[in-house]
PyMOL Python script that loads the backbone (N, CA, C, O; Angstrom):
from pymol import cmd

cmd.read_pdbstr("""\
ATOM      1  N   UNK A   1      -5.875  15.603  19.660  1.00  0.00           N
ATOM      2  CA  UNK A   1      -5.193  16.464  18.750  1.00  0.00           C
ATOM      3  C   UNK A   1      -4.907  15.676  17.476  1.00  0.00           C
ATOM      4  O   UNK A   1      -4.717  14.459  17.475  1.00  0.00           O
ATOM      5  N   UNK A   2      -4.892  16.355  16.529  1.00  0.00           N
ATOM      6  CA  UNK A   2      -5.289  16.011  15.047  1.00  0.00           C
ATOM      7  C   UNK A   2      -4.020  16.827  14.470  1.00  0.00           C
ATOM      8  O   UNK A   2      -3.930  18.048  14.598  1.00  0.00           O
ATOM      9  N   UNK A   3      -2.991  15.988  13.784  1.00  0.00           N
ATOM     10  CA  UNK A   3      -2.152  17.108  12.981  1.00  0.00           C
ATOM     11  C   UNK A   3      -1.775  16.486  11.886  1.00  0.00           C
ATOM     12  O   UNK A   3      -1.576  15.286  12.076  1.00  0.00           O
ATOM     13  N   UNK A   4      -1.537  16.993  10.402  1.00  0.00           N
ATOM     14  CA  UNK A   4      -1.977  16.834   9.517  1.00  0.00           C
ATOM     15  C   UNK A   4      -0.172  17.334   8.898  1.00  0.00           C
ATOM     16  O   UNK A   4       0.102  18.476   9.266  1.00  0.00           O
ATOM     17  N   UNK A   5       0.704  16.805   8.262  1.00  0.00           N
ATOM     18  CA  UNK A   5       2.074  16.914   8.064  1.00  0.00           C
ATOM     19  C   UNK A   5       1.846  16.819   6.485  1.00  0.00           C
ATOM     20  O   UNK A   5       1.169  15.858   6.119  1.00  0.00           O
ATOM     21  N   UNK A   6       2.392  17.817   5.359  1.00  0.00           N
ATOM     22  CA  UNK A   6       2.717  17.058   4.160  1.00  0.00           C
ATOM     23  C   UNK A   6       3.960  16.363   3.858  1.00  0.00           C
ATOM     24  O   UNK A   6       4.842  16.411   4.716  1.00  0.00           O
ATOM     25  N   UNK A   7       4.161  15.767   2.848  1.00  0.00           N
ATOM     26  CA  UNK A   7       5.362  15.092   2.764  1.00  0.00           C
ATOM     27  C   UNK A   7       6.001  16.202   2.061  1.00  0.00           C
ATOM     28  O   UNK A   7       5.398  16.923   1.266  1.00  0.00           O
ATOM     29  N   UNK A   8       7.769  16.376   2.502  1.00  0.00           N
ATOM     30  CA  UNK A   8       8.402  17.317   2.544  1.00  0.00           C
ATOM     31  C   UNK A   8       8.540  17.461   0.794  1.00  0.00           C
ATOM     32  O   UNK A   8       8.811  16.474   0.110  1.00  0.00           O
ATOM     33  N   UNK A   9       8.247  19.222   0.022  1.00  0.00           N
ATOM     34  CA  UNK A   9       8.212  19.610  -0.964  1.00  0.00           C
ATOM     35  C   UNK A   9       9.641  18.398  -1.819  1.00  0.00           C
ATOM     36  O   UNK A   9       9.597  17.944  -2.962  1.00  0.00           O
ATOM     37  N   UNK A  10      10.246  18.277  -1.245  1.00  0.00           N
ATOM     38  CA  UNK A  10      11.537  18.080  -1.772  1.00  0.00           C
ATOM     39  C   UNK A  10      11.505  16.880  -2.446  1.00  0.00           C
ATOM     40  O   UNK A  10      12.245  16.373  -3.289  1.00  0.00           O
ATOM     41  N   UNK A  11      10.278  16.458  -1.783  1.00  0.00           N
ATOM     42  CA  UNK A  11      10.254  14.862  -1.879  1.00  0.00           C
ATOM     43  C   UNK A  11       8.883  14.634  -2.367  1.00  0.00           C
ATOM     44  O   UNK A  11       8.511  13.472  -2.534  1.00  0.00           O
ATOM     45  N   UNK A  12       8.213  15.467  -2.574  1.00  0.00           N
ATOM     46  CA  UNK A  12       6.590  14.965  -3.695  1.00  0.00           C
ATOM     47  C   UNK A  12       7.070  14.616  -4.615  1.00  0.00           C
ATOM     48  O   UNK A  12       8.166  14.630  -5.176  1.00  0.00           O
ATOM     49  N   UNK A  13       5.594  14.098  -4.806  1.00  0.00           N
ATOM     50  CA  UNK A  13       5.233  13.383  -6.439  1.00  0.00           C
ATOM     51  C   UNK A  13       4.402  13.948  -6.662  1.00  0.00           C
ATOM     52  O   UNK A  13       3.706  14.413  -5.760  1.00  0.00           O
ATOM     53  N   UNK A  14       4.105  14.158  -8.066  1.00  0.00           N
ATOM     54  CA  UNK A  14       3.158  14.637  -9.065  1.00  0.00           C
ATOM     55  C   UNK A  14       1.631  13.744  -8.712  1.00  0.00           C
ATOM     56  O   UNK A  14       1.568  12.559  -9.039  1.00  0.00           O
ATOM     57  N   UNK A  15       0.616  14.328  -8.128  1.00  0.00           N
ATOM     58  CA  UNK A  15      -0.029  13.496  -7.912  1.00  0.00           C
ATOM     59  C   UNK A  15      -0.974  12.063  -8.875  1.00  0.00           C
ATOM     60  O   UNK A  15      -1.572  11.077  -8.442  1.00  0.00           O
ATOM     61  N   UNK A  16      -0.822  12.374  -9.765  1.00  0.00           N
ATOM     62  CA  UNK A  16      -1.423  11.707 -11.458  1.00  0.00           C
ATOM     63  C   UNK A  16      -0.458  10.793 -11.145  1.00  0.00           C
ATOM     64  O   UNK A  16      -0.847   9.665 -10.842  1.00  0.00           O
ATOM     65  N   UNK A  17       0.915  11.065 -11.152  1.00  0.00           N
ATOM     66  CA  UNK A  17       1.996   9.633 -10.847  1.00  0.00           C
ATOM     67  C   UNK A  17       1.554   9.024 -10.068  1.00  0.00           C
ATOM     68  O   UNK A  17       0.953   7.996 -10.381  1.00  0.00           O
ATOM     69  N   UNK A  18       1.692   9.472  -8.563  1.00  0.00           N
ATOM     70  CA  UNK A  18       1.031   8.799  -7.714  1.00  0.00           C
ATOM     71  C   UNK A  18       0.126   7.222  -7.690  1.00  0.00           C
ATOM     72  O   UNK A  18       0.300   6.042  -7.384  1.00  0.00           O
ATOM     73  N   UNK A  19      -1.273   8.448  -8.422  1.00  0.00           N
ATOM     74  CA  UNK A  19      -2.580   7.762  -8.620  1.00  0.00           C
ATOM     75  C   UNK A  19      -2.365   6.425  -9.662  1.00  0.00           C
ATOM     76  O   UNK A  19      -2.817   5.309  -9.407  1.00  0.00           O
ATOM     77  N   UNK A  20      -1.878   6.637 -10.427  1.00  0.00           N
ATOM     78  CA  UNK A  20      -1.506   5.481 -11.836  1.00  0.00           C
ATOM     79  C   UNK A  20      -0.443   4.943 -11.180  1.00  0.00           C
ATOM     80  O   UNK A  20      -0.433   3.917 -11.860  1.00  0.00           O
ATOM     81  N   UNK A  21       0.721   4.736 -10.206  1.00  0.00           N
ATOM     82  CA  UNK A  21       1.009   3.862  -9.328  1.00  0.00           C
ATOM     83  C   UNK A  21       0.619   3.056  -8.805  1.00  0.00           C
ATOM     84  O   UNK A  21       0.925   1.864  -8.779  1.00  0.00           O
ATOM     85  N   UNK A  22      -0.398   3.843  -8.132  1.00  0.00           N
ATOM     86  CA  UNK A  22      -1.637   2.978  -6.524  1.00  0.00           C
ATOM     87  C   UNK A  22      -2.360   2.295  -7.785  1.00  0.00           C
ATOM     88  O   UNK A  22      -1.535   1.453  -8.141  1.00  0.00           O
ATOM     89  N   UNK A  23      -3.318   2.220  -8.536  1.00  0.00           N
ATOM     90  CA  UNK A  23      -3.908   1.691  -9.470  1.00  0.00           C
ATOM     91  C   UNK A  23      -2.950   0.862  -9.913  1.00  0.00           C
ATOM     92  O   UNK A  23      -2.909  -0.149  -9.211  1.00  0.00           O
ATOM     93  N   UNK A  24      -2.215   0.864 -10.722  1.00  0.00           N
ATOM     94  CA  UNK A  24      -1.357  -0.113 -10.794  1.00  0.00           C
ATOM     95  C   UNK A  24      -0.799  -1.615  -9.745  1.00  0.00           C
ATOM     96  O   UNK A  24      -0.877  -2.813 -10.014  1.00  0.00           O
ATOM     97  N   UNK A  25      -0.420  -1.136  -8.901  1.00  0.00           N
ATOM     98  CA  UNK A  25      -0.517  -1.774  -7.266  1.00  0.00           C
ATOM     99  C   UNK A  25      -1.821  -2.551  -6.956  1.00  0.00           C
ATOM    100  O   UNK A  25      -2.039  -3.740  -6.728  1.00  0.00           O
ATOM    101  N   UNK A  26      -2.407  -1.736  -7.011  1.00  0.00           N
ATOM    102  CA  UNK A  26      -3.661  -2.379  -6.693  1.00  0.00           C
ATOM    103  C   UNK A  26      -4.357  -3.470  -7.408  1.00  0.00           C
ATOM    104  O   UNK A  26      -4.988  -4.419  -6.942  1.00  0.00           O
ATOM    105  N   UNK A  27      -4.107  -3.132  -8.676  1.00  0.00           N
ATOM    106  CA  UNK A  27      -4.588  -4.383  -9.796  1.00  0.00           C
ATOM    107  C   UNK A  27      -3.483  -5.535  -9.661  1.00  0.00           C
ATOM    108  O   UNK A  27      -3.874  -6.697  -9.774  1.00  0.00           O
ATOM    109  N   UNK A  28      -2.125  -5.282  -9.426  1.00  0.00           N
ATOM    110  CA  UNK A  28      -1.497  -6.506  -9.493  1.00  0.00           C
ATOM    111  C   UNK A  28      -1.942  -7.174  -7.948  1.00  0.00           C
ATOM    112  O   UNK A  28      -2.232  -8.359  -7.783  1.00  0.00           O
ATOM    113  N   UNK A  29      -1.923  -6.234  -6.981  1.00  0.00           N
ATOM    114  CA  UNK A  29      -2.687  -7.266  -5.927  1.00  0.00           C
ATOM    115  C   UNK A  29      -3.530  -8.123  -6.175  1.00  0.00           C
ATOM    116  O   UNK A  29      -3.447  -9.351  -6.153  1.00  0.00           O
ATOM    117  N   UNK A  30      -4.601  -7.253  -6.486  1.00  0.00           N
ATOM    118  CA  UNK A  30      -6.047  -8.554  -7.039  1.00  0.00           C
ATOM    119  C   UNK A  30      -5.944  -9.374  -7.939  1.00  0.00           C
ATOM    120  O   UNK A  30      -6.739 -10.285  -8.170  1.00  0.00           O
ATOM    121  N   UNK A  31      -4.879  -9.102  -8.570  1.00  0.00           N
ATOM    122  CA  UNK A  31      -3.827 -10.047  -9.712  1.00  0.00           C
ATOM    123  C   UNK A  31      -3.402 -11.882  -9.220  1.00  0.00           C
ATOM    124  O   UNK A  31      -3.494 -12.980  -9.769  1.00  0.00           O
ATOM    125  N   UNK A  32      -3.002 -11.443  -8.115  1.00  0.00           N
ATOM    126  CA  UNK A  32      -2.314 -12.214  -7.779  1.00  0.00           C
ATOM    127  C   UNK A  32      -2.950 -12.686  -5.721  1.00  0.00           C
ATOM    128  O   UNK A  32      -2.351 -13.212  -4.783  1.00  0.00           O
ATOM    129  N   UNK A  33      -4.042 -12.264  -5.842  1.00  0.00           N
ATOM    130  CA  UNK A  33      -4.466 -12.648  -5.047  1.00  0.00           C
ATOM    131  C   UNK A  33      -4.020 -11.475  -3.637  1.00  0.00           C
ATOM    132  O   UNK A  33      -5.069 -11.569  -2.999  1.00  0.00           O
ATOM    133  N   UNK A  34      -3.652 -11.060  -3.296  1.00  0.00           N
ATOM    134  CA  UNK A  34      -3.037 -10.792  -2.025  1.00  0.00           C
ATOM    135  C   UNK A  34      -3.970  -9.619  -1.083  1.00  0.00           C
ATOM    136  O   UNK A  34      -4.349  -8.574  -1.612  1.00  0.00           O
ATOM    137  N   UNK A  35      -4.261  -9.929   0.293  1.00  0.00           N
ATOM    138  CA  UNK A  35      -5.127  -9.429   0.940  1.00  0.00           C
ATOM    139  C   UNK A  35      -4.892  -9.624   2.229  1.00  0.00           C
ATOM    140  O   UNK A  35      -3.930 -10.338   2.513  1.00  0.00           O
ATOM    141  N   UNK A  36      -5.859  -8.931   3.518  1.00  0.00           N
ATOM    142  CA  UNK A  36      -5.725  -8.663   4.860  1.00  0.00           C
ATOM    143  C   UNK A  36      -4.559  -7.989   4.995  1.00  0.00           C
ATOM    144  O   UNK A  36      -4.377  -6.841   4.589  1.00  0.00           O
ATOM    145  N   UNK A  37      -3.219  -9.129   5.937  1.00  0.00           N
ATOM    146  CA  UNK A  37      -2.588  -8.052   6.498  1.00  0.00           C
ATOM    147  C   UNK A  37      -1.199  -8.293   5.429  1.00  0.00           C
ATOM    148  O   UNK A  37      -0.086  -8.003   5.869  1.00  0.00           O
ATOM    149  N   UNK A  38      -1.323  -8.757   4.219  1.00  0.00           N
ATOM    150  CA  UNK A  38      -0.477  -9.027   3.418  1.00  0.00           C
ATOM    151  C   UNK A  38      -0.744  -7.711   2.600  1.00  0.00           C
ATOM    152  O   UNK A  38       0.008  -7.547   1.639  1.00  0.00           O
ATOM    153  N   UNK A  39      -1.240  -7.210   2.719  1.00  0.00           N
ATOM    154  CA  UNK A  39      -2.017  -6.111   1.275  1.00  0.00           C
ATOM    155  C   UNK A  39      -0.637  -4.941   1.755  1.00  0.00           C
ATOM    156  O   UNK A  39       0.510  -5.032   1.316  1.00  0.00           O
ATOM    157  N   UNK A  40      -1.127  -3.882   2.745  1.00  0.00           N
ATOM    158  CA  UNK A  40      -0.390  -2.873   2.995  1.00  0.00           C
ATOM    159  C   UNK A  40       1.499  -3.252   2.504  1.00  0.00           C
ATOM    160  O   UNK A  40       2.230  -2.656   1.713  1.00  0.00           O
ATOM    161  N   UNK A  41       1.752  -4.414   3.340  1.00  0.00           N
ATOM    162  CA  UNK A  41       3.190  -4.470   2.710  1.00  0.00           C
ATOM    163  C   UNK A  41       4.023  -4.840   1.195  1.00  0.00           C
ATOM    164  O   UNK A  41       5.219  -4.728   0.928  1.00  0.00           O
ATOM    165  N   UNK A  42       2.824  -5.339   0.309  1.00  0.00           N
ATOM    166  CA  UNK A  42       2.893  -5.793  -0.951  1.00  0.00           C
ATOM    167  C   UNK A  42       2.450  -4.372  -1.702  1.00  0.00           C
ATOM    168  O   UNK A  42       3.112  -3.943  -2.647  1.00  0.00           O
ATOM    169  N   UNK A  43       1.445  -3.782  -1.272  1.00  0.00           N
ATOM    170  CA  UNK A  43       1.117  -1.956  -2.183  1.00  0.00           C
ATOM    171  C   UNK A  43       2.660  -1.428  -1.886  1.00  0.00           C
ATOM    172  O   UNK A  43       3.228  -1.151  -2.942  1.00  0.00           O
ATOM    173  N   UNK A  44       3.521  -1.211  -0.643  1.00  0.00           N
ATOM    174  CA  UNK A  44       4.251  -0.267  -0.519  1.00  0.00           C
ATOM    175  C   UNK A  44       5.620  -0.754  -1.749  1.00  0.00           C
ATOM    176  O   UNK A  44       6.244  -0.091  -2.577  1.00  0.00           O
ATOM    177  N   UNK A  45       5.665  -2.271  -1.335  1.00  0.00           N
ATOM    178  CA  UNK A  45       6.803  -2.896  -2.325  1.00  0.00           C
ATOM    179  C   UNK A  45       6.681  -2.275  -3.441  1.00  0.00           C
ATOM    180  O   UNK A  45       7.527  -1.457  -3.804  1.00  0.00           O
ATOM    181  N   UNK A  46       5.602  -2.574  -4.158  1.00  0.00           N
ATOM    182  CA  UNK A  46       5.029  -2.525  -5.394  1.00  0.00           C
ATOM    183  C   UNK A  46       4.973  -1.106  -6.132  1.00  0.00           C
ATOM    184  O   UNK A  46       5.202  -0.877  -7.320  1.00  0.00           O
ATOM    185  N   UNK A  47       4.585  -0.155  -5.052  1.00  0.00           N
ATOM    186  CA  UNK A  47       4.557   0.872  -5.074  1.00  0.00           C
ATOM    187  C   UNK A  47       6.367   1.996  -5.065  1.00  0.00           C
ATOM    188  O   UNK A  47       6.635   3.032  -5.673  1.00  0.00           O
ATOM    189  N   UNK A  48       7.073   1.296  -4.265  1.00  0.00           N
ATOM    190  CA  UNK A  48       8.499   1.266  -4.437  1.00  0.00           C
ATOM    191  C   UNK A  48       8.978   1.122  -5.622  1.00  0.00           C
ATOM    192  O   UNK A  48       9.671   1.977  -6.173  1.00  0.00           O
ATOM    193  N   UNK A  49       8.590  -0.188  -6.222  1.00  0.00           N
ATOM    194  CA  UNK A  49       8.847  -0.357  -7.746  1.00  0.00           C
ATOM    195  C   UNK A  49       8.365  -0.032  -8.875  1.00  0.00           C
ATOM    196  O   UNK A  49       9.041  -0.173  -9.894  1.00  0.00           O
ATOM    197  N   UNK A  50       7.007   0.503  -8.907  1.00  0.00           N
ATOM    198  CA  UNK A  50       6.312   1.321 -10.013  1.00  0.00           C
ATOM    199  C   UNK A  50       6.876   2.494 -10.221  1.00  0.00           C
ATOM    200  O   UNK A  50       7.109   2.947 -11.342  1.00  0.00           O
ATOM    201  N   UNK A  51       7.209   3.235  -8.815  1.00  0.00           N
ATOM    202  CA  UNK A  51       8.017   4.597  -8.973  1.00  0.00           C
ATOM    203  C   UNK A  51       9.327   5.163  -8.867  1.00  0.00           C
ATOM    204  O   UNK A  51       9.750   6.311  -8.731  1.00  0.00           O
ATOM    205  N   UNK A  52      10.153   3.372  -9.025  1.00  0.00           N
ATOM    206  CA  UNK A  52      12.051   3.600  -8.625  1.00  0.00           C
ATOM    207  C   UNK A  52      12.687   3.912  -7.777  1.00  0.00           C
ATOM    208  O   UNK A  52      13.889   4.180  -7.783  1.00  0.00           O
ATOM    209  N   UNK A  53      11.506   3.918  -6.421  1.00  0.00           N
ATOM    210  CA  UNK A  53      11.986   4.200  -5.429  1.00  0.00           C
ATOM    211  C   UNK A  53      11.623   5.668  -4.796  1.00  0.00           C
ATOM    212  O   UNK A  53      12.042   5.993  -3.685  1.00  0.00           O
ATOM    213  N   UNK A  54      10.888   6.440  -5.522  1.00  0.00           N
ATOM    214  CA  UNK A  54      10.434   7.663  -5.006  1.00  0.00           C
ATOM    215  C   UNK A  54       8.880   7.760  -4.038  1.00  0.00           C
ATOM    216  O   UNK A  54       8.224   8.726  -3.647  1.00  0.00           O
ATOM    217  N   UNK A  55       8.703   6.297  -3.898  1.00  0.00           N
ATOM    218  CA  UNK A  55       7.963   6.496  -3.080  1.00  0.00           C
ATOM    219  C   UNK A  55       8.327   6.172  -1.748  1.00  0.00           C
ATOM    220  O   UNK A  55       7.729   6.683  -0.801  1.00  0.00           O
ATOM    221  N   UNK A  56       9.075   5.525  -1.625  1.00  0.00           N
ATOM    222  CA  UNK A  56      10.195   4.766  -0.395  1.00  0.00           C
ATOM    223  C   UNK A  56      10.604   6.233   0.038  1.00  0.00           C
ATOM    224  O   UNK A  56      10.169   6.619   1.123  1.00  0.00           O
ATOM    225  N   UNK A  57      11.449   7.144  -0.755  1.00  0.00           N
ATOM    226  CA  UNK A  57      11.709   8.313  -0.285  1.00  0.00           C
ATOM    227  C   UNK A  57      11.017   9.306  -0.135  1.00  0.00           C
ATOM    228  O   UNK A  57      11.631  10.342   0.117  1.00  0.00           O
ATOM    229  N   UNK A  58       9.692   9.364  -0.218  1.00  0.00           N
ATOM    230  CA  UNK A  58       8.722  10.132   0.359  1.00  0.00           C
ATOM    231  C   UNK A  58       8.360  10.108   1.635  1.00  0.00           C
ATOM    232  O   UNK A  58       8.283  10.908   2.568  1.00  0.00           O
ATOM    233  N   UNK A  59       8.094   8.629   1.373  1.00  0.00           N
ATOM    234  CA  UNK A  59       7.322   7.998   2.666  1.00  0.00           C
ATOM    235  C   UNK A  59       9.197   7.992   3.819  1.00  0.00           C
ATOM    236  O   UNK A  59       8.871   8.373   4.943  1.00  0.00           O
ATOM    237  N   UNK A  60       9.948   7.854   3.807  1.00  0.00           N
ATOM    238  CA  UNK A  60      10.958   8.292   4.906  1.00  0.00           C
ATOM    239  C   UNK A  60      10.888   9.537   4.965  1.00  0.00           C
ATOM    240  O   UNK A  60      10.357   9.816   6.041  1.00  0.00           O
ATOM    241  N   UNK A  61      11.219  10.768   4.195  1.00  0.00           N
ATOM    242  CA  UNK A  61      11.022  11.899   4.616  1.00  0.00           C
ATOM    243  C   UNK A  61      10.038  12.287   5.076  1.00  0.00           C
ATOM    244  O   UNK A  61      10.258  13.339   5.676  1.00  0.00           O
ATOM    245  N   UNK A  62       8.802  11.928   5.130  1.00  0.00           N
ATOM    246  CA  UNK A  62       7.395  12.193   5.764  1.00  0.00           C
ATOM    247  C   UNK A  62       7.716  11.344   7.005  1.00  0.00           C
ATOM    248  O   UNK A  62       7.628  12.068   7.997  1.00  0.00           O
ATOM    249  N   UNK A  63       8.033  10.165   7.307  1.00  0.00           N
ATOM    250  CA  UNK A  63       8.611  10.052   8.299  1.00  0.00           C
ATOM    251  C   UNK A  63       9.587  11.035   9.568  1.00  0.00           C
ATOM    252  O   UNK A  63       9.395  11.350  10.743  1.00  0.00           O
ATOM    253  N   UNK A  64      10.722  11.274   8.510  1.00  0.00           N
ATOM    254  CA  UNK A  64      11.245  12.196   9.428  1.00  0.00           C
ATOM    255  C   UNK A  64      10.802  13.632   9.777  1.00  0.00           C
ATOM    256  O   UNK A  64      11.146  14.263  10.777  1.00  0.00           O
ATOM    257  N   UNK A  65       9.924  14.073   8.721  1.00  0.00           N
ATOM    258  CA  UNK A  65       9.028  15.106   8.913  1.00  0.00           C
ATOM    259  C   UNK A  65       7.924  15.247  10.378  1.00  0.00           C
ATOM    260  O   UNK A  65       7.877  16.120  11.245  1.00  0.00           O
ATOM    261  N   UNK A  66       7.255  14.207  10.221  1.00  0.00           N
ATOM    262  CA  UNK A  66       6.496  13.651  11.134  1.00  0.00           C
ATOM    263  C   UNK A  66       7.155  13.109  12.631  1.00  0.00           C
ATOM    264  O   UNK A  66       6.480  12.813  13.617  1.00  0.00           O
ATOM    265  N   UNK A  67       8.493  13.065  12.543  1.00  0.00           N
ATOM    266  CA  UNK A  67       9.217  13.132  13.853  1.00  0.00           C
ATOM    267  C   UNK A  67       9.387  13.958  14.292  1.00  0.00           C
ATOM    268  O   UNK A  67       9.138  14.062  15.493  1.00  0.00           O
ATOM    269  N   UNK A  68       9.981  15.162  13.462  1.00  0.00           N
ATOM    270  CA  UNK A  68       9.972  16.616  13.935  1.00  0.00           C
ATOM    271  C   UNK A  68       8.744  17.344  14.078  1.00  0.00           C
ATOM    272  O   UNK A  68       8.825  18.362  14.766  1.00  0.00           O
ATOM    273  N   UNK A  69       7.854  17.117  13.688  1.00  0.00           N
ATOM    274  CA  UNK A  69       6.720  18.286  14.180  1.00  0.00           C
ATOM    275  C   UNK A  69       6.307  17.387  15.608  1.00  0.00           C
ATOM    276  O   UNK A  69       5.807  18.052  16.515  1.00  0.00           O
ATOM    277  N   UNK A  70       6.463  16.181  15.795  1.00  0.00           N
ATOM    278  CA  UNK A  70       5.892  15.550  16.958  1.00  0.00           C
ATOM    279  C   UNK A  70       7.043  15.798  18.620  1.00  0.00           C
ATOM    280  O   UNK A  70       6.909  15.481  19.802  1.00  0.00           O
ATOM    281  N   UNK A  71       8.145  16.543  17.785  1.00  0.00           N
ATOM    282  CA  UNK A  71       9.193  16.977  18.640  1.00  0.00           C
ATOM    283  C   UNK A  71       8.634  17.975  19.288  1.00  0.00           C
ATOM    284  O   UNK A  71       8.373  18.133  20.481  1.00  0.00           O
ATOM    285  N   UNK A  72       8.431  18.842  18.052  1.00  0.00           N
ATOM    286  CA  UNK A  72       8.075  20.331  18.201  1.00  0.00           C
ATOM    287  C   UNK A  72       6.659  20.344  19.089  1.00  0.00           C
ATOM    288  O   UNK A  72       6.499  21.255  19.902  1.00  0.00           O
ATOM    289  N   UNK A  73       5.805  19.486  18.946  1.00  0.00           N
ATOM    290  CA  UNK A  73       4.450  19.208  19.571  1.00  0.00           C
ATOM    291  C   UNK A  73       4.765  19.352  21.013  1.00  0.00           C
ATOM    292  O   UNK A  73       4.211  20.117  21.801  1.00  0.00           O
ATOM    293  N   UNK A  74       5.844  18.416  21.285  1.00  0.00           N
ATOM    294  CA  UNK A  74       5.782  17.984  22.771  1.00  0.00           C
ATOM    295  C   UNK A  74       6.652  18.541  23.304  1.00  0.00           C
ATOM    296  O   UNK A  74       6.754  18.214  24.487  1.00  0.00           O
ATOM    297  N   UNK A  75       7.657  19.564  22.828  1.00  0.00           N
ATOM    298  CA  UNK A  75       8.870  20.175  23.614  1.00  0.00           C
ATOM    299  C   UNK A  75       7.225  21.908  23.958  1.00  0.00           C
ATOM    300  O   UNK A  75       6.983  22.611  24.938  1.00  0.00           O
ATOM    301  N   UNK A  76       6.726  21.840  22.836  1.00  0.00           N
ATOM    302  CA  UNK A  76       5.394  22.976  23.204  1.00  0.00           C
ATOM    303  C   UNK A  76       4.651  22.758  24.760  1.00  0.00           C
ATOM    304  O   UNK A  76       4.623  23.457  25.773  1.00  0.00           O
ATOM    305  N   UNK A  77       4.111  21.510  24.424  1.00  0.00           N
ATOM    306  CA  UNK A  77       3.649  21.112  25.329  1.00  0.00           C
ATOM    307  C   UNK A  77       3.993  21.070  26.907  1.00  0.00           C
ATOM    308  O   UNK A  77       3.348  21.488  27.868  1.00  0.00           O
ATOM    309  N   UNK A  78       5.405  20.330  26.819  1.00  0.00           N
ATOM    310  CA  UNK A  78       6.131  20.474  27.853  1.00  0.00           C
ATOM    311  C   UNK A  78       6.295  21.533  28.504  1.00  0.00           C
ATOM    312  O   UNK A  78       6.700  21.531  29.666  1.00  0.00           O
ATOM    313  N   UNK A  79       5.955  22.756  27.740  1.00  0.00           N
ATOM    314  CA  UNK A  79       6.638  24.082  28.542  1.00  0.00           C
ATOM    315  C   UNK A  79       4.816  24.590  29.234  1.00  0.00           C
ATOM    316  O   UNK A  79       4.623  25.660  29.811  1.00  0.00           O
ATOM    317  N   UNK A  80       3.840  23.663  29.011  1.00  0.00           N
ATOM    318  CA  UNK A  80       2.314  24.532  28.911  1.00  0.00           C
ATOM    319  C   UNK A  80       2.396  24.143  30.761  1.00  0.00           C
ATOM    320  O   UNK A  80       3.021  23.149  31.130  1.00  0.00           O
ATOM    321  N   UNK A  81       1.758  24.971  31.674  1.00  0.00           N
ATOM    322  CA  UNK A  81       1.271  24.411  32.805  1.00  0.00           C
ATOM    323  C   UNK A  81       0.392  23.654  32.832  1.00  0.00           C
ATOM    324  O   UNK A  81      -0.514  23.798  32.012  1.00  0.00           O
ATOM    325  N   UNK A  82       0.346  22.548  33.811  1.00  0.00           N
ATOM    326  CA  UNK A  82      -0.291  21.525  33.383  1.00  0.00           C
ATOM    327  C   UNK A  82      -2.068  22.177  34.034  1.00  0.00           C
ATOM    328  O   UNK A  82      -3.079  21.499  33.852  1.00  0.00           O
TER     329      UNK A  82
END
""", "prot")
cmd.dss("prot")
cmd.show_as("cartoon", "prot")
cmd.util.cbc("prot")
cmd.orient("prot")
């Protein structure tokens, strides 16, 4: 099973912001060298700070988003005969 959550309306970004974020991020990585399993946690920092923090609060509410439909998944489930 495959399920596919957006991040909650409340909490998007304009996607053009986004994109000129990650680009941004991304060049100071290769900037400064950083790669393997250093990369993912240096984009999100970085990415935290290009956008003041609205990406930190995306990415938690898609979090908690993504807790609740995985609630909702398995309280479904639970009730299916096996």
């Amino acid at each position: 099973m495959v399920l596919c959550n957006p991040v909650p309306a409340s909490h998007a970004m304009p996607p053009d912001v986004v994109a000129a974020a990650v680009r941004r991020a991304e060049e100071r990585a290769e900037r400064e060298g950083v790669r393997g399993k250093a990369l993912t946690p240096f984009l999100l920092s970085a990415l935290a700070e290009e956008t003041a923090g609205a990406s930190l609060e995306a990415n938690l509410a898609l979090l908690e988003a993504n807790a609740a439909l995985a609630a909702e998944v398995a309280a479904e489930l639970a009730g299916r005969p096996r």
